[in-house]
Each structure stands twice: as structure tokens, then as C-alpha cells.
C-alpha positions in Angstrom: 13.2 -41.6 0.2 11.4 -39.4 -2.3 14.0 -37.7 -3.7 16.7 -40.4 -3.4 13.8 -42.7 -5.7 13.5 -39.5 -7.9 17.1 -39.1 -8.4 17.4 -43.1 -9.3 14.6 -42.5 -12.2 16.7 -39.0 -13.7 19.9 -41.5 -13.7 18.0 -44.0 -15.5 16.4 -41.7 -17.8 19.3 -40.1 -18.3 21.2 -43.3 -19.5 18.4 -44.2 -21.9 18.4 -40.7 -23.8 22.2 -40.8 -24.4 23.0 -37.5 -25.5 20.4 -35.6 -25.8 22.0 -32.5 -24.0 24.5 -32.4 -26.3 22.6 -32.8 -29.1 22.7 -30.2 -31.6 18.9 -29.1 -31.9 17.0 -31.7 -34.2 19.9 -33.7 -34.1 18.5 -37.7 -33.5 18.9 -39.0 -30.3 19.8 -42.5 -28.4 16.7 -44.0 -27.8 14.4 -47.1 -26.5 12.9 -48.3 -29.3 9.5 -46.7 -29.8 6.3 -48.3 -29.4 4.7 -48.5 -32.8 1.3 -48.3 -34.3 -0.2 -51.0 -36.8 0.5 -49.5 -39.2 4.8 -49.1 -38.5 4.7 -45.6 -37.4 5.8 -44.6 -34.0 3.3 -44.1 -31.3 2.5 -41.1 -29.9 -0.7 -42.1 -28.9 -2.0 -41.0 -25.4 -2.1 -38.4 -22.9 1.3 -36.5 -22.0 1.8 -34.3 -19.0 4.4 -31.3 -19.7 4.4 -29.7 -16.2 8.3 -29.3 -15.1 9.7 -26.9 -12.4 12.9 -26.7 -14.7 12.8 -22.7 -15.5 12.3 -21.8 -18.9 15.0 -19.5 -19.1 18.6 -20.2 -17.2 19.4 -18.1 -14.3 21.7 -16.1 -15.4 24.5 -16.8 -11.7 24.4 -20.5 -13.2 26.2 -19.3 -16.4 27.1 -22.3 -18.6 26.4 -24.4 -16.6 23.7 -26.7 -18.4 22.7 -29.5 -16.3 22.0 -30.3 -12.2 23.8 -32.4 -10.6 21.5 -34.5 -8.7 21.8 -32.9 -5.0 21.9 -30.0 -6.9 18.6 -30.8 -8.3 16.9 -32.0 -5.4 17.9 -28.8 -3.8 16.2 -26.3 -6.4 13.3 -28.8 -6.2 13.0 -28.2 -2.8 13.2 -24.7 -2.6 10.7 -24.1 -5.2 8.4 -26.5 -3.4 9.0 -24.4 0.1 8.2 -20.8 -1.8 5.0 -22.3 -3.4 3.8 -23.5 0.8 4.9 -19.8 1.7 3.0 -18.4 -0.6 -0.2 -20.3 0.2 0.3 -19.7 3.7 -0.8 -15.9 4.2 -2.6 -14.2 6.4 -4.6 -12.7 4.9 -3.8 -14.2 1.6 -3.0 -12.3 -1.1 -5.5 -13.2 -3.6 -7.0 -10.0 -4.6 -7.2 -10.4 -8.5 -5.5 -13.1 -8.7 -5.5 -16.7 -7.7 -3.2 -18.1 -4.7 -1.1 -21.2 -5.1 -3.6 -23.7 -4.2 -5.2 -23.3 -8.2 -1.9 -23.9 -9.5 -0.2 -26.9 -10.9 3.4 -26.7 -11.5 4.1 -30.2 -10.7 7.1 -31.3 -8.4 10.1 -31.8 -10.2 12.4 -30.5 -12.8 12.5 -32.6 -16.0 14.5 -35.9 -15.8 17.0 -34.8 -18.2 18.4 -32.4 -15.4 18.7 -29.5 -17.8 19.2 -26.3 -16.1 16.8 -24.5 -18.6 14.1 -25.2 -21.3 15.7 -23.2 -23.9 18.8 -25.0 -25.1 20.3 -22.5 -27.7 21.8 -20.4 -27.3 23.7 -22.4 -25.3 23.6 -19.8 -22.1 19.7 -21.2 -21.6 18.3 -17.6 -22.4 15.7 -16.2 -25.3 17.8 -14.2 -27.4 17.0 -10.2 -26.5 13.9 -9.0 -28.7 15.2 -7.1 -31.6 14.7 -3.0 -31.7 11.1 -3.4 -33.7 9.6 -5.7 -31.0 11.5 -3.8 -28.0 9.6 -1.1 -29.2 6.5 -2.8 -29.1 6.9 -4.1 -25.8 7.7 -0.9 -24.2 4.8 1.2 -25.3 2.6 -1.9 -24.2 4.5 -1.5 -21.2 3.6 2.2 -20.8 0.2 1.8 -21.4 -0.6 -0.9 -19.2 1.4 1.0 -16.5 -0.2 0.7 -13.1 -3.3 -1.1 -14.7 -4.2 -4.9 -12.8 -3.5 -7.6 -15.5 -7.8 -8.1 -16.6 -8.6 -4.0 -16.1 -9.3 -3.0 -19.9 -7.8 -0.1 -21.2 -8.1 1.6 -24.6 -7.9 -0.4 -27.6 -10.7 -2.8 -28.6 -12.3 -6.3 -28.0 -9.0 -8.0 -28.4 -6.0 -5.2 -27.2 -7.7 -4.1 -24.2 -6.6 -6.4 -22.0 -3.0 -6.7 -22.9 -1.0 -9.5 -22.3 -3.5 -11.2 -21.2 -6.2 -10.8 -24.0 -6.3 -13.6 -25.6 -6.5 -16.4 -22.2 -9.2 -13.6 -20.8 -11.2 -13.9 -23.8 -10.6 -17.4 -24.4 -9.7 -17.2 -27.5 -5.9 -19.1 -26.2 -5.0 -20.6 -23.8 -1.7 -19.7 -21.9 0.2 -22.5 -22.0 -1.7 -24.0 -25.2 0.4 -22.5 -27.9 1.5 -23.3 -30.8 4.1 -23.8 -29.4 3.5 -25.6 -26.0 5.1 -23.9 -23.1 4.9 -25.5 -19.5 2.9 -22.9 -16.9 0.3 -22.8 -14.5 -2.4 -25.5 -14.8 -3.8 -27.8 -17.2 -0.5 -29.0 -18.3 -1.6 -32.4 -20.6 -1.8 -32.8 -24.4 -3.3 -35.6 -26.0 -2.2 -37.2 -29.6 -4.1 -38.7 -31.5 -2.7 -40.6 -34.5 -4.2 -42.2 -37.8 -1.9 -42.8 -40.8 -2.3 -39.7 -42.8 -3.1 -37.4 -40.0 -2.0 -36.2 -36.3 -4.1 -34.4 -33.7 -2.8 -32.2 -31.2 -5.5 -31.8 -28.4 -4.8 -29.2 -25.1 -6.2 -29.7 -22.0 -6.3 -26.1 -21.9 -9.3 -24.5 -23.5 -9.4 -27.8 -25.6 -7.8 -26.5 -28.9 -6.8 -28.8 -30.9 -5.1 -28.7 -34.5 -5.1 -31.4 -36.8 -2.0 -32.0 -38.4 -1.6 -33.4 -42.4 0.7 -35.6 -43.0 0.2 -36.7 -46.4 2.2 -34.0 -48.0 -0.1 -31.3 -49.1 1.2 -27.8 -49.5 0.5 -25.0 -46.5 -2.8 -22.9 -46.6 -2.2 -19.7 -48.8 -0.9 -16.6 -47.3 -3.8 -14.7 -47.0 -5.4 -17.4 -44.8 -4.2 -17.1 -41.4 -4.9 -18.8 -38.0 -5.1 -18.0 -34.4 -3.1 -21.0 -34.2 -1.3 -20.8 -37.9 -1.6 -23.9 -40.2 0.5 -26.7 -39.1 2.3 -29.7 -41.6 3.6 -32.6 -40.3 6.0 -35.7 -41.6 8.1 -37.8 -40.4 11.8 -37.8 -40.2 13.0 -41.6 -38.9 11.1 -41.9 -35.7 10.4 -38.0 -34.5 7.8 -36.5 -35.8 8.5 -32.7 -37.0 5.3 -30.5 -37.5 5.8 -27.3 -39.1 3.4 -24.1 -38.2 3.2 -20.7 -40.3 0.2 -18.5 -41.3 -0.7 -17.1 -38.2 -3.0 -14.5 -37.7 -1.2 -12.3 -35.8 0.7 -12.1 -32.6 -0.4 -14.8 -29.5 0.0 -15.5 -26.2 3.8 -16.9 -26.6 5.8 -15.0 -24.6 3.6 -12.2 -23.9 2.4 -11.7 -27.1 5.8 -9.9 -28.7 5.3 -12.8 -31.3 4.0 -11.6 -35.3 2.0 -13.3 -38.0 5.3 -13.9 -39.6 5.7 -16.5 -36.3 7.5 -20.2 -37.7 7.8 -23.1 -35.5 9.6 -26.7 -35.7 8.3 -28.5 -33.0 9.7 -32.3 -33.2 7.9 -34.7 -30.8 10.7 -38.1 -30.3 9.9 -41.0 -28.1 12.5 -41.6 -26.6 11.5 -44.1 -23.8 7.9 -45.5 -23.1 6.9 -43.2 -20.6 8.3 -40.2 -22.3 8.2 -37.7 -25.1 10.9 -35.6 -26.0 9.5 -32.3 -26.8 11.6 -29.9 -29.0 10.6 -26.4 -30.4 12.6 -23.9 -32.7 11.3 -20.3 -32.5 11.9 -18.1 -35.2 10.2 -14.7 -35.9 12.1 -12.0 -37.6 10.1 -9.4 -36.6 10.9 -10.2 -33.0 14.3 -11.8 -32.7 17.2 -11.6 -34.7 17.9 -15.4 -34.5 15.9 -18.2 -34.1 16.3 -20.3 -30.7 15.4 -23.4 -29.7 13.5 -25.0 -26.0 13.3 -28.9 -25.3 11.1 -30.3 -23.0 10.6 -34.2 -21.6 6.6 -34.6 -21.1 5.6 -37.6 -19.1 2.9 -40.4 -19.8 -0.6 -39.4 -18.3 -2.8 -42.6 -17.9 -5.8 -40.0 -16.8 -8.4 -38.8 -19.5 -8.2 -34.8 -20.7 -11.0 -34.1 -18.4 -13.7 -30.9 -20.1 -12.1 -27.3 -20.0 -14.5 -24.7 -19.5 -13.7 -21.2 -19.9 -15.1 -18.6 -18.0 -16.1 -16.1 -20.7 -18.5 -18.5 -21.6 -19.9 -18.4 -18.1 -19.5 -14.9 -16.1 -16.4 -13.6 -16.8 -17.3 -11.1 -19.9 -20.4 -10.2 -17.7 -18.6 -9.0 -14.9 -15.8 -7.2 -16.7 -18.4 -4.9 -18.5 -20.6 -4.5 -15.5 -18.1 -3.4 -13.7 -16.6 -0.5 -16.8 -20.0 0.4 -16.3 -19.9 0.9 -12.8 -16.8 2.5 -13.0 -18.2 5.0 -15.2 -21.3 5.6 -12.9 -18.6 6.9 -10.1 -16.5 9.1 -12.5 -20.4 10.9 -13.8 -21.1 11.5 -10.2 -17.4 12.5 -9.0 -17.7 14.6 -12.1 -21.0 15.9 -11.2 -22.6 14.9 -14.6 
């Protein structure tokens, strides 16, 4: 009964958004019409969830192929949902460093749009290969993380020794926070906030936030960069487009192969009233040759962002030095210093 009513919804939504599958990327889309503010803007107003079990990437044996059928659907659904109830169901659980599935949140359904992948261009579903700068990058990150557990420091300061992984670990990002939003793990809701000349952006995740312009005022000069860049917005008929440069450096995106020369397009649509169309275009050229683009549906929330609290702030930090210290203890007396 579950999946048949779920399979009703994706028709309907489906039917409402018209072609956005074949949509060129940016391209306007068949739509409800939007709710609107006082003031004649589209609302965006509220809380919207972003988990989806859609991959990010297409696997690669479904080709082409861009869309689910819906049996075909309901069947990756439920093999997802079978490996996640596998996984929790060790004995003994394997937890050690990391968390087992009961922490994590991936929802329970692909997005209603069916689409075989986030990314939508290239058109095979797939990131574009890093380019031979960033490869190069990656791999000596690669070789120095060797064999080391994802929150073990190695060489390389307050930020780089933890990897991939520095900037969640130290709070300074979350993981799924962006800019640019990317569905994954837990605390999957945004909430917007709208006033005429202005847009926030708030993540459950960490709680960053950016506050978006609208009014038209030129980006934030070079040499003042962001963890989270400086973001523009406007409006272009009823999506709005906010554009983000000036970053600080690389981020969490995609392992952190991104640079401070980073520029997203993220276009928020609403395209029925208990959805928002979601779509990003990537571009770095000091990681990818081409810029690429990902869409994804997020779904009304009628819950409140509930407080995020990081755990550097409460033991985390303490226990990752205590135990370098300990660690050095047992080298001195293996040593025999």
C-alpha cells in the first residue's frame, strides 16, 4: 500500500513539473503557480527537507538511462532500505569510529521526479573526471591519509590534519551544508527566510546561514573571501538564482577537491506547494574542465530547524588531543625515552 500511494504521488508530481527532466539546466519549467509573498514575490518561505535516496552520481550499468520507471523505483527503494536494516543488524556492530545506521537519516525514497541521478549534465548522471591539477591533489591526499581512520590527525595544521574531514570535525562546515547543498547523512532541512530586499539561507546542520542581497549591489572585493564565499541573489520570473564566489579556499563539497576560485548558480523554483526545485551548476577551473550541473526536489517540512550543536564545542577537540598525547606517551616508553 506504501509504495503503490508513493508511486501515485511521483505520477502526480511528475505531471505538475512538465518537463523538467528534459530541461536544459536553468531552463524555466511547467509549474503550479507559486504561492506568493505580500509583497508579489514567490514564496520560499519555510522549512524544506532535501533527504533523497536518489544517488548523486548515476550508476554507471544504468547508462543513459535517466529516469525510473516506477517498479523500477520502488525496487531500488527497497533494496536500499534492506542494506540500511543489514547494516544495523550486526553482531557485534561495527561501530568502532564510526556511527552505525541507527544516527543516520537518509530518508526513504528517491526524489519524485524519478531521476536516476542528482547530477543532470552531463547527461550520463556523472561529475565530470577532476582535471590533472586536482587529480594530483587528490592523490597525494590520498597517500598521506593512507591507512589513517577518517578523525586520526596527521601532519599538517589546525585545519589539514584531519583531511577530508577537517572542516565537519572542526565545525567549521557542515557536510552536507555547503554552499552548495548536497543531500547526505543527517540534518537534511534548510530554512528560507524571505524579506523584499534580502534572502536567508539557514542549515540545520551546524546552523550556518548566509544572507543573500538582492537589491543589486556588487560582490565583496576579491581579497575578501569566505568559508562560505559571498552569495548575490535576484530574481529571474519566478526562480530565484543566487550566485556564490569569493571563497576562502577549498570546502567540504566533494571531499574538499574544490578551490577558492569555486562559482555556484544555485536556482531555487517552486514548482508545486509542497516542493522546491533545487538546481546547482558547479564550476571550478582549477578542478574540472567543465562546469556540471545537479537538481534536486526538496520537500515541505512543517517541523521547526531544531538547535545544532557541534561537538567541538563540547568534547570532541578534548579528546582528539588527549588522546595525540597519549599516543605520544606510548611511542617515549616503546622508545625508551
Amino acid at each position: 500500500m506504501t509504495v503503490r500511494f508513493r508511486a501515485a504521488e511521483r505520477v502526480v508530481f511528475v505531471l505538475i513539473v512538465g518537463l523538467v527532466l528534459a530541461a536544459a539546466p536553468g531552463a524555466a519549467w511547467a509549474q503550479d503557480e507559486a504561492p506568493r509573498t505580500p509583497w508579489g514575490a514567490p514564496d520560499l518561505n519555510g522549512v524544506w527537507d532535501f533527504r533523497t535516496l536518489t544517488p548523486f552520481e548515476r550508476p554507471e550499468e544504468l547508462a543513459d538511462q535517466a529516469t525510473w520507471s516506477e517498479e523500477e523505483a520502488a525496487a531500488f527503494e527497497a533494496d536500499r532500505l534492506a542494506f540500511f536494516e543489514i547494516r544495523d543488524d550486526q553482531e557485534p556492530a561495527d561501530v568502532v569510529g564510526n556511527y552505525n545506521q541507527f544516527w543516520f537519516d537518509p530518508g526513504d525514497s528517491v526524489s519524485d521526479t524519478n531521476q536516476t541521478s542528482l547530477v543532470v549534465d552531463p547527461p550520463n548522471g556523472r561529475v565530470p573526471p577532476l582535471n590533472a591539477v586536482a587529480a594530483a591533489k587528490q592523490a597525494e591526499l590520498e597517500r598521506a591519509r593512507e591507512g589513517v581512520n577518517r578523525h586520526v590527525p596527521t601532519y599538517g595544521g589546525f585545519v589539514e590534519d584531519l583531511g577530508p574531514g577537517m572542516f565537519a570535525v572542526r565545525c567549521i562546515l557542515g557536510f552536507n551544508t555547503g554552499p552548495p547543498m548536497t543531500p547526505g547523512g543527517y540534518n537534511q532541512n534548510v530554512q528560507i527566510v524571505q524579506t523584499p530586499d534580502h534572502v536567508v539561507l539557514l542549515n540545520e546542520m551546524v546552523h550556518s546561514s548566509r544572507v543573500v542581497p538582492l537589491d543589486g549591489r556588487p560582490p565583496l572585493p576579491d581579497g575578501l573571501r569566505q568559508w562560505m564565499g559571498d552569495s548575490r541573489g535576484r530574481w529571474e520570473g519566478d526562480t530565484l538564482v543566487v550566485e556564490t564566489t569569493n571563497f576562502l579556499r577549498e570546502t567540504s563539497f566533494r571531499g574538499g577537491v574544490t578551490t577558492a576560485e569555486l562559482h555556484l548558480v544555485e536556482r531555487f523554483t517552486r514548482v508545486s506547494d509542497g516542493t522546491l526545485m533545487y538546481e546547482v551548476t558547479v564550476e571550478d577551473p582549477n578542478a574540472w574542465d567543465q562546469p556540471w550541473t545537479y537538481r534536486l526536489p526538496m520537500k515541505k517540512n512543517d517541523m521547526p530547524i531544531f538547535e545544532y550543536a557541534c561537538h567541538e564545542g563540547n568534547y570532541g577537540l578534548y579528546n582528539i588531543l588527549a588522546g595525540a598525547r597519549e599516543e605520544e606517551l606510548e611511542a617515549d616508553a616503546a622508545a625508551g625515552r
